[in-house]
C-alpha positions in Angstrom: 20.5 -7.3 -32.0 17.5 -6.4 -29.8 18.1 -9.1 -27.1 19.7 -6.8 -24.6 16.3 -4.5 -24.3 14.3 -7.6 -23.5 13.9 -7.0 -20.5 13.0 -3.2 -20.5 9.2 -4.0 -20.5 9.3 -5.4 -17.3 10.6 -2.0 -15.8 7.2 -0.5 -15.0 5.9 -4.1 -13.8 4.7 -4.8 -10.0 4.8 -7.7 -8.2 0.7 -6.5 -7.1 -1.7 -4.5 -8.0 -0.8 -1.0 -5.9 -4.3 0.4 -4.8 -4.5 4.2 -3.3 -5.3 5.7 0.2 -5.5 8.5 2.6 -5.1 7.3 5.5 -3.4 8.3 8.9 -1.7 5.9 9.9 1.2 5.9 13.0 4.6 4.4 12.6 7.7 4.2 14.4 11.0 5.0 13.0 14.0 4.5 15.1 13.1 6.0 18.5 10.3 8.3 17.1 6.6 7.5 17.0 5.1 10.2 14.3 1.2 10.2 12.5 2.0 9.3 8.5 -0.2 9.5 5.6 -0.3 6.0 3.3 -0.6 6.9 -0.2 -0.7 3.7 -1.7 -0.4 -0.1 -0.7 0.1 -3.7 -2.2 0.3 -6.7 -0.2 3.9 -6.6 -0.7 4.8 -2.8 0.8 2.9 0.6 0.4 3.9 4.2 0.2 3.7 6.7 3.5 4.1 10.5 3.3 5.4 12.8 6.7 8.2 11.1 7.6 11.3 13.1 6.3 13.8 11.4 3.9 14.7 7.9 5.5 17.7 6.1 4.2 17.4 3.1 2.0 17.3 -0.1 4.7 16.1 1.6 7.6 13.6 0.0 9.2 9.7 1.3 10.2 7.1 -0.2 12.2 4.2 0.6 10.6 0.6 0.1 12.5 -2.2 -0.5 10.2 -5.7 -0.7 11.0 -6.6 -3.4 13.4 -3.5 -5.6 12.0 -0.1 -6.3 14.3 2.2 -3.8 13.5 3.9 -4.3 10.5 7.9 -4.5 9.9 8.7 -2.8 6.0 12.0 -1.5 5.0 12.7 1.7 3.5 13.2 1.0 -0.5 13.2 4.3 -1.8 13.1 7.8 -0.5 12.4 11.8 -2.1 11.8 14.2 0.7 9.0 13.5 2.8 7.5 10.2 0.8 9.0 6.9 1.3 8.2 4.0 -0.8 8.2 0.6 2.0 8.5 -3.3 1.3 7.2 -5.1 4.1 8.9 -8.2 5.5 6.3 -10.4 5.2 3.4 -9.7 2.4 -0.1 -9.0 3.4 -2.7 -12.1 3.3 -4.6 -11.4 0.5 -7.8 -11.7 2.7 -5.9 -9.0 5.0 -5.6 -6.6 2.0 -8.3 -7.2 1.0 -10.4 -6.1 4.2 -8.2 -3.1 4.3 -9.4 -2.2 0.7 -12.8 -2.5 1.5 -13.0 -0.6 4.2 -9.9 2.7 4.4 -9.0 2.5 0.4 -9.6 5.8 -1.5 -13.5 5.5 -2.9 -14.5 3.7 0.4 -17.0 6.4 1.4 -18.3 6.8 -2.2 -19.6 3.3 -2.0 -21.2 4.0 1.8 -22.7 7.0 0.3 -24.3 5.9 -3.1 -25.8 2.4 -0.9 -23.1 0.1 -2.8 -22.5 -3.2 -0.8 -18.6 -2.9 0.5 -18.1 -6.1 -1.5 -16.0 -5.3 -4.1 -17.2 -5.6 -7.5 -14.8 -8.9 -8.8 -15.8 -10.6 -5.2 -19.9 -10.7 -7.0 -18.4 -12.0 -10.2 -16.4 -15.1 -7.8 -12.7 -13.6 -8.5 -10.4 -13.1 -5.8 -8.9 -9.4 -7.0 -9.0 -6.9 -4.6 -10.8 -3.4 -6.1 -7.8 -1.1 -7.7 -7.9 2.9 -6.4 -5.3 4.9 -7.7 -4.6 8.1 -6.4 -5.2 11.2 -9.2 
């Protein structure tokens, strides 16, 4: 009777673990070059505010931090926040170095004397740290 709902609690389940930022960060969109601000990322795409609303399938060169610009395509859009999947997925050494060093608690870490390590890298697992955004 039920078998048709199944799958309704995989709605709120991600592919990865989306960890939160604020971070300007330049893109290009079409012909225009603009400053964004990434809210959130996964190694599979991340969400940018300042753009305004893009159309699903557009394409955005997005230049993160001391990576090759990175090709994502537009998912969902509301306003000036649009949610991107990137082309190819992040190395999971690549996110996590970006983690470590720009993700939301970053300076918290500097401040109180914490190693950057993260926290599951001292206990030997590979998960990057998880920072959502309040």
């Amino acid at each position: 009777m039920f078998d048709e709902f199944d799958a309704v609690e995989h709605i709120n389940h991600r592919r990865a673990r989306r960890v939160g930022f604020e971070l300007p960060v330049r893109c290009k969109h079409g012909l225009t070059r603009s400053t964004v601000m990434l809210k959130d990322m996964t190694t599979h795409g991340a969400r940018i505010e300042g753009i305004p609303r893009q159309r699903i399938g557009d394409s955005v060169m997005l230049f993160l931090p001391e990576l090759a610009p990175k090709l994502a395509f537009v998912v969902w859009a509301r306003d000036k926040t649009s949610g991107l999947e990137f082309e190819l997925p992040l190395h999971e050494n690549v996110f996590a170095n970006l983690v470590a060093d720009f993700a939301i608690g970053h300076l918290q870490r500097i401040e109180s004397g914490r190693p950057e390590t993260d926290v599951a890298a001292k206990a030997g697992t590979d998960v990057p740290p998880a920072r959502h955004a309040a």
